[in-house]
Steps between C-alpha positions, in 0.01 A plus 500: 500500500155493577293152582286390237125513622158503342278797482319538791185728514594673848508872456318757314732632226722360247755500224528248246855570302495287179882501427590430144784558231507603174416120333173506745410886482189497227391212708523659842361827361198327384445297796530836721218651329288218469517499874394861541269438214309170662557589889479861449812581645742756514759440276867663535757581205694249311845566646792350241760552770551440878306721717473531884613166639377304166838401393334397160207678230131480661192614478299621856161391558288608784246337701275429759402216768206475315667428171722250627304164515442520154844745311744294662398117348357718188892626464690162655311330236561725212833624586707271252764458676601845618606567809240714710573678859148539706560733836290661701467912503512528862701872504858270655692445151739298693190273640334517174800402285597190767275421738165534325620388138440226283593346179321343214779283292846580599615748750760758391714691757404845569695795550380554887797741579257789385293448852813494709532800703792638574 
């Protein structure tokens, strides 16, 4: 299980993965695109099942160091509740996914054995 720690603007790329379920999805759907609506970001699919290591439905959104200071309290703060994975895009999914992630709300376990090699 990964530590919880704050967001921490220290590298150039990232993911934010709102995770929601299907009580929460018109919510998280609409707070997706009012990111990439007022932070003119890049906004992924809505995914209603597990994808990659996202052991629950999400919805990607990409973005910058630039961005950061002022998407991640924007989305902490409007968030309701939902639990939100921030990581860095640093090219090392293992790194990105553990070392360089973050939570806003609770943390839910990821499916890391994707990155394992071997």
């Amino acid at each position: 299980m990964i530590d919880f720690k704050n967001p921490v603007n220290s590298h150039h790329f990232y993911h934010a993965h709102v995770y929601f379920d299907t009580d929460t999805l018109k919510f998280a759907s609409d707070l997706c695109a009012r990111a990439g609506k007022n932070f003119d970001l890049k906004v992924g699919r809505v995914h209603l099942k597990p994808v990659g290591p996202h052991p629950k439905h999400s919805c990607q959104i990409s973005f910058t160091d630039k961005d950061f200071n002022e998407f991640i309290p924007w989305l902490d703060k409007n968030r309701n509740n939902l639990s939100v994975l921030v990581h860095a895009q640093t090219g090392d999914d293992m790194k990105d996914h553990t070392d360089f992630a973050y939570w806003l709300g609770d943390s839910v376990p990821l499916n890391l054995s994707l990155f394992k090699v071997g």
